[in-house]
C-alpha positions as CSV (number, residue, x, y, z in Angstrom):
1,X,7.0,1.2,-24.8
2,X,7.4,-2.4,-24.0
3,X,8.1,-2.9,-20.1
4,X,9.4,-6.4,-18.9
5,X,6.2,-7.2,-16.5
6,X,7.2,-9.4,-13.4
7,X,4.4,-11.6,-11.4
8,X,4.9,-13.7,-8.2
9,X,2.9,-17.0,-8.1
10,X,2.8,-16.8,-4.4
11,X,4.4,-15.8,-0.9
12,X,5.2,-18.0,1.8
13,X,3.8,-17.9,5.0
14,X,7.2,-17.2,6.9
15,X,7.7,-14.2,4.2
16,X,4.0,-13.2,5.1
17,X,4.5,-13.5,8.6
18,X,8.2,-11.7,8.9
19,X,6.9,-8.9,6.6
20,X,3.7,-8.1,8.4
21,X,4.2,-9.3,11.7
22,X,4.3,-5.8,13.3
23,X,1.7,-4.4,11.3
24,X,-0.8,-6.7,11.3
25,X,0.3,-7.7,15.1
26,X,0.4,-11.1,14.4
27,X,2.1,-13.5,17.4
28,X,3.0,-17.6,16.5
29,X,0.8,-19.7,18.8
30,X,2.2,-23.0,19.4
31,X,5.5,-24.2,17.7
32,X,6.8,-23.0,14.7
33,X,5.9,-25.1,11.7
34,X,5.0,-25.2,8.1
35,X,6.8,-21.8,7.1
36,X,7.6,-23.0,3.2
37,X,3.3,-23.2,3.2
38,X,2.9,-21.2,0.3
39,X,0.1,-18.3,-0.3
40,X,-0.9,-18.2,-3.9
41,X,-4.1,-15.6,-3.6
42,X,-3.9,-12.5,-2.2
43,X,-7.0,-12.4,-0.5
44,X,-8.5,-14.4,3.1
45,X,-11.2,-16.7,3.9
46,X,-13.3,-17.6,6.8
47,X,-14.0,-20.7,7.3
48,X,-17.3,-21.2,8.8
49,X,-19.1,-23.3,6.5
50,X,-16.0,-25.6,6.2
51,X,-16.7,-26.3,10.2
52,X,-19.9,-27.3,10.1
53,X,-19.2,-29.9,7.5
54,X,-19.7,-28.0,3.4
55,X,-16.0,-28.6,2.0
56,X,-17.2,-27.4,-1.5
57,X,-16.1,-24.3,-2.9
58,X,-13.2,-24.1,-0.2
59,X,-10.9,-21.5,-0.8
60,X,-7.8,-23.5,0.5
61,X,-5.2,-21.1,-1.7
62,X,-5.3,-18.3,1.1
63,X,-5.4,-17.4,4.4
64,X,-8.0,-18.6,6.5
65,X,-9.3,-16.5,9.1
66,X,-11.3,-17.5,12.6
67,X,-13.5,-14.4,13.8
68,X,-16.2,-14.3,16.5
69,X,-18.4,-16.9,14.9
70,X,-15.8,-19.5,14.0
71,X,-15.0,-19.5,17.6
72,X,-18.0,-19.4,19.1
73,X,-19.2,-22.4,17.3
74,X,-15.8,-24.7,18.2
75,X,-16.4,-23.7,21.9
76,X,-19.7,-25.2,21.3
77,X,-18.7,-28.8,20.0
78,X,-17.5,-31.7,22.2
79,X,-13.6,-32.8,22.1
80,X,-14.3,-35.2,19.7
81,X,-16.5,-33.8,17.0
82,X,-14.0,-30.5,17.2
83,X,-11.2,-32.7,16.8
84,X,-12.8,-34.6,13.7
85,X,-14.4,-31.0,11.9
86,X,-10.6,-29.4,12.4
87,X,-8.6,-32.9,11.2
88,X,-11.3,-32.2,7.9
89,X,-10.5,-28.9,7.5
90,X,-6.0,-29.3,7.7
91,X,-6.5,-32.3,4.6
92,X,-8.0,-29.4,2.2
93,X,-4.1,-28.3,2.7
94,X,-4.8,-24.6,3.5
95,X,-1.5,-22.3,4.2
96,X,-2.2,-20.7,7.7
97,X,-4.9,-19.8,9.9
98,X,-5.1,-16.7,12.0
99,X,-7.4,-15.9,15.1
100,X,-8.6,-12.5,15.1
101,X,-10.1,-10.4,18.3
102,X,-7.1,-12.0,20.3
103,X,-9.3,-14.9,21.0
104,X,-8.8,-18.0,23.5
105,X,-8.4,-21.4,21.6
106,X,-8.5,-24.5,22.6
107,X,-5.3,-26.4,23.0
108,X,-6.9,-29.9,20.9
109,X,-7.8,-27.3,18.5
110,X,-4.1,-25.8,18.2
111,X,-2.5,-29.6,18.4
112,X,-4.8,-31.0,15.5
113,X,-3.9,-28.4,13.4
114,X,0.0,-27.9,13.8
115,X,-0.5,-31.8,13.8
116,X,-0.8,-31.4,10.0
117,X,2.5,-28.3,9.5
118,X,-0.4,-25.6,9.9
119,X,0.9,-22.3,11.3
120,X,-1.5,-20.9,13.7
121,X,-1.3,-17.0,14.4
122,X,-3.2,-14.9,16.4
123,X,-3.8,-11.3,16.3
124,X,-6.0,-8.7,18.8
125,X,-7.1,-6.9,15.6
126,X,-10.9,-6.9,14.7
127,X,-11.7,-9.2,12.7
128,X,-12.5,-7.0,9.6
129,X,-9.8,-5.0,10.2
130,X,-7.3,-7.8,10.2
131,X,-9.4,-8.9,6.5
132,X,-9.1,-5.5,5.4
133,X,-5.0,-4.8,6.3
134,X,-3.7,-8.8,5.3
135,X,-6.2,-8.0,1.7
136,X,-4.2,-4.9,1.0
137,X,-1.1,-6.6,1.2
138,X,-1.4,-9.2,0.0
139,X,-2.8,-7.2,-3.1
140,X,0.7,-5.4,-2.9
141,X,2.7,-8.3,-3.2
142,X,0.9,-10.2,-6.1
143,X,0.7,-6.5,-7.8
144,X,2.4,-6.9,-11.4
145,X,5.4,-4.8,-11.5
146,X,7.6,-3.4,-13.8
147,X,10.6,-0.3,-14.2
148,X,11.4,2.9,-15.7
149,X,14.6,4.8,-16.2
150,X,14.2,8.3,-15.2
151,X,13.0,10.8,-11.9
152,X,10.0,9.7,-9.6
153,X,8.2,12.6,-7.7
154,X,5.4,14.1,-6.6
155,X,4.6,17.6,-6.9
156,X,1.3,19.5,-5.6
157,X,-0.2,15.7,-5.5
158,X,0.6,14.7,-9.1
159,X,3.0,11.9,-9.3
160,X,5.4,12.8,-12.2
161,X,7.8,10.6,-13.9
162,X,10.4,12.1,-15.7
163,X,12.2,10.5,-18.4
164,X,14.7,11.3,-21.1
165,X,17.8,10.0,-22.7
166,X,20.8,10.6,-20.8
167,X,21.9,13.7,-20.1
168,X,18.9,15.4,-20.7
169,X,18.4,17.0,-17.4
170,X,16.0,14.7,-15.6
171,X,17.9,15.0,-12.1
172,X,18.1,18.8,-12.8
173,X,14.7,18.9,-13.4
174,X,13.8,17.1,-10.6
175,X,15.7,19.2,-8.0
176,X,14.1,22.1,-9.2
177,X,10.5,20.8,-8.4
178,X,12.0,20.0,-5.1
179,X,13.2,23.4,-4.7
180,X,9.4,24.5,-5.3
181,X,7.8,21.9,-2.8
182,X,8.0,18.4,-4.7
183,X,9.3,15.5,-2.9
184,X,11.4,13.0,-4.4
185,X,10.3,9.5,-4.9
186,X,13.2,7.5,-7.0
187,X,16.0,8.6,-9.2
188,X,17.5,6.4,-12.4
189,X,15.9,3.2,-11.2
190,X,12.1,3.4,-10.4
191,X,9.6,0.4,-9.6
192,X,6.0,0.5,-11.2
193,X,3.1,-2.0,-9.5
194,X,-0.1,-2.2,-10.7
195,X,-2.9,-2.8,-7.5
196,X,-6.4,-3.0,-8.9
197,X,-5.9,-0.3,-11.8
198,X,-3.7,2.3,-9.6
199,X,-0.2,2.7,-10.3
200,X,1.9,2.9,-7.7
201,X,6.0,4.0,-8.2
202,X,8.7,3.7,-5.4
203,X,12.1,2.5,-5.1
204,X,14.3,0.1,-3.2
205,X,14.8,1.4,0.3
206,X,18.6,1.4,0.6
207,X,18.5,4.0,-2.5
208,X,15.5,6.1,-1.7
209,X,16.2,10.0,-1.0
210,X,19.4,9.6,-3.0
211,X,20.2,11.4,-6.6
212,X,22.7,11.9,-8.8
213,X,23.9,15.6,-10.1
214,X,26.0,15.2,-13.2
215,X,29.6,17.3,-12.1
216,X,28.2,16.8,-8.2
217,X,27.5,13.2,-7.7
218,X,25.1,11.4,-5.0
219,X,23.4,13.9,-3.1
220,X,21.2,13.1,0.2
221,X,18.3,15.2,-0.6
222,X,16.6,15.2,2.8
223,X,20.3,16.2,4.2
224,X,19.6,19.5,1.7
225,X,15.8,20.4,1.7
226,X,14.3,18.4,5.1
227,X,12.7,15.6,5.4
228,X,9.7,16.8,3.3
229,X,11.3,16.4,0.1
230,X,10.9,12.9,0.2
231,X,8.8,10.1,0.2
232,X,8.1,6.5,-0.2
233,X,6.0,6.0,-3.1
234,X,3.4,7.9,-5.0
235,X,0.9,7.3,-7.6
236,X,2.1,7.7,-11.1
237,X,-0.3,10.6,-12.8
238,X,1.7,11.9,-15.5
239,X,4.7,10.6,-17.7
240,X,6.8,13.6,-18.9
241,X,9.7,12.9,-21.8
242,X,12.5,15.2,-22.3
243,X,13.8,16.0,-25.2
244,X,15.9,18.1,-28.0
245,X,15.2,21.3,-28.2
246,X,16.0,20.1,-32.3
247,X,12.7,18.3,-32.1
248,X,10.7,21.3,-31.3
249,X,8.4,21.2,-34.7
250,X,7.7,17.2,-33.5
251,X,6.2,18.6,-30.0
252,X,2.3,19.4,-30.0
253,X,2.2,23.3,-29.3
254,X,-1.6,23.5,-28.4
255,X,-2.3,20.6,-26.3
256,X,-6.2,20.2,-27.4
257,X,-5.7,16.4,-27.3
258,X,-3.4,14.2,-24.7
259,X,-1.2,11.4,-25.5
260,X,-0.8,8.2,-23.7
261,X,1.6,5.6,-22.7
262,X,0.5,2.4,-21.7
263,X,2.0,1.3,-18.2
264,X,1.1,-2.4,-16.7
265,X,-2.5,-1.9,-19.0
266,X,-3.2,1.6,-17.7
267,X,-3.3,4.8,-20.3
268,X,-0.8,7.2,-18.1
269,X,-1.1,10.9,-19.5
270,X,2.3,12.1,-21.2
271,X,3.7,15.0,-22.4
272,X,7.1,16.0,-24.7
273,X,8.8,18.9,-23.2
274,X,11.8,20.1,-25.3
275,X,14.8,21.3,-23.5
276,X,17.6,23.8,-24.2
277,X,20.2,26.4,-22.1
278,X,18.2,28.8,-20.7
279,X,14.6,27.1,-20.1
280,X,13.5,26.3,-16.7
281,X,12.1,23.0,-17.5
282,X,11.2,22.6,-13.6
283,X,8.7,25.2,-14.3
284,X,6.8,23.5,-17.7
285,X,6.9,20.7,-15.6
286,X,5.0,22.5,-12.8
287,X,2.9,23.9,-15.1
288,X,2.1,20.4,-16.6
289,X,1.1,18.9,-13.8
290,X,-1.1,22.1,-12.4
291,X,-2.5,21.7,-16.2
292,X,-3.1,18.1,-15.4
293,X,-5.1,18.8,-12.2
294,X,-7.2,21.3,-14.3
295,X,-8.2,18.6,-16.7
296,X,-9.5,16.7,-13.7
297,X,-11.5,18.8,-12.4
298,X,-13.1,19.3,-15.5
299,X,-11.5,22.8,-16.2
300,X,-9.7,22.1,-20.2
301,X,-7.6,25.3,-20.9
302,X,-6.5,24.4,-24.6
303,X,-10.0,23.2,-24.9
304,X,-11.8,26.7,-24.1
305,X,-9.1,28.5,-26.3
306,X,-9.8,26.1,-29.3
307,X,-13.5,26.4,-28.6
308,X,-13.2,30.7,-28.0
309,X,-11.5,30.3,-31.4
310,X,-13.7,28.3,-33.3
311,X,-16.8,30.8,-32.3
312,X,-14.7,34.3,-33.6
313,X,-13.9,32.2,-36.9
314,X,-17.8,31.2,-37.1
315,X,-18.7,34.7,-36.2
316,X,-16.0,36.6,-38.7
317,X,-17.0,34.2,-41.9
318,X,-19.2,35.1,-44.5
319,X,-22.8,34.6,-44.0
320,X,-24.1,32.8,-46.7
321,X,-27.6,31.2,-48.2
322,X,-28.7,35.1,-48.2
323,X,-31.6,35.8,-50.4
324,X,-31.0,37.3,-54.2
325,X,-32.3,40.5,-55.0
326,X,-35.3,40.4,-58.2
């Protein structure tokens, strides 16, 4: 199914900075200046070689980062040649520079820079551990994303998204799987991101926990079940379609092969599940996704039965090639 795919180009600092202050602990040193910098890589860069003089190959698109080494060096230079490598380093036009470990900096060092509208944070984080956290989400943000209509949840550690035309009973469904231990993850309007390969589905925050019940309306469902029947996001593992009961003869009935749907250039496992009065389609569901987690751990049920089947029809035929009597 086609999905519209949306891409960011870049962030801006002060959207970095607002966004991950807490998390990545990150305090302005100095004034505030050069906010509208933008971020258009979502990965960092030290800058060591850039210091010593080698402004080849300079990855000015992303954040640079000053760890042990970069300091240790700077503290080793007079005023003057610090002033001149730094006033080198702010023309490749880089978008903000963070100090890691908490580190003492000189205040030349901080002036030269902001000199030239360069935000200069500073963070007690390791070094690597700042790398590893500001990779991650920056990652996140430059994710390709997309949407799906339907029911995000996770159930037994399978991410299930339910879908179906309207008024097919992908709310009901999706309560029921609460009801057995499944935690809710969107309803109607559900976000799709694509970080290296993985899918990842979650909602808006202002809606999330929320879900409509045709003849009900909204319901809180943390008010109902706790707070353990919902949650943020979850990997999407398994698409599953509701439809007619009428379109039974078009469902497969023996499940020896899988179909696919293509989400953000990933082949997501799906599954038709007909519906009708009467048929706890909570429990296919659950049964789906258990089946799933079968599969990946290399147990195939519809596999076996085709193969047990194969070996009585091999062993029940006719032998033939038999020798003819003289």
């Amino acid at each position: 199914m086609a999905r519209k795919v949306k891409r960011i180009s870049h962030i801006t600092v002060g959207d970095f900075y607002s966004k991950y202050k807490d998390e990545l602990k990150l305090e302005l040193v100095g004034q505030e200046c050069g906010f509208e910098r933008q971020i258009t890589e979502p990965a960092t860069n030290r800058p060591g070689l850039a210091f010593a003089g080698f402004l080849e190959y300079f990855a000015h698109e992303r954040v640079q980062v000053l760890g042990n080494s970069e300091i240790s060096y700077l503290n080793q230079l007079d005023k003057e040649t610090l002033i001149d490598r730094v006033a080198a380093l702010c023309l490749l036009n880089f978008p903000c520079l963070v100090i890691s470990r908490g580190a003492e900096i000189s205040e030349e060092f901080v002036e030269v820079v902001q000199h030239h509208s360069i935000p200069v944070f500073k963070t007690p984080l390791l070094t690597f551990r700042f790398i590893n956290s500001a990779t991650l989400r920056l990652e996140t943000e430059f994710a390709e994303t997309t949407t799906a209509h339907g029911c995000m949840l996770n159930y037994r550690g399978v991410g299930i998204l339910i879908k179906g035309k309207s008024g097919s009973g992908k709310s009901e469904t999706a309560t029921g799987l609460v009801e057995r231990g499944g935690s809710l993850v969107a309803d109607d309007h559900v976000k799709i991101r694509n970080v290296n390969g993985e899918l990842t589905a979650y909602t808006e925050g202002f809606s999330r926990g929320f879900i409509e019940m045709r003849g009900i309306g909204i319901i809180n469902v943390a008010n109902i079940y706790g707070l353990g029947s919902i949650q943020p996001d979850s990997k999407l593992d398994l698409i599953v379609n509701l439809r007619p009961y009428s379109d039974l003869n078009e469902v497969d009935r023996v499940g020896v092969t899988r179909e696919t749907e293509e989400v953000l250039g990933v082949e997501v496992p799906f599954v038709d599940i007909p519906v009708a009065p009467g048929r706890d389609t909570a429990r296919l569901v659950a049964v789906t996704a258990l089946e799933l987690q079968l599969r990946r751990l290399g147990y195939d049920m519809a596999g076996e039965f085709n193969h047990r089947l194969n070996e009585k029809l091999a062993r029940s035929s006719p032998s033939t090639g038999s020798p003819s009597e003289g």
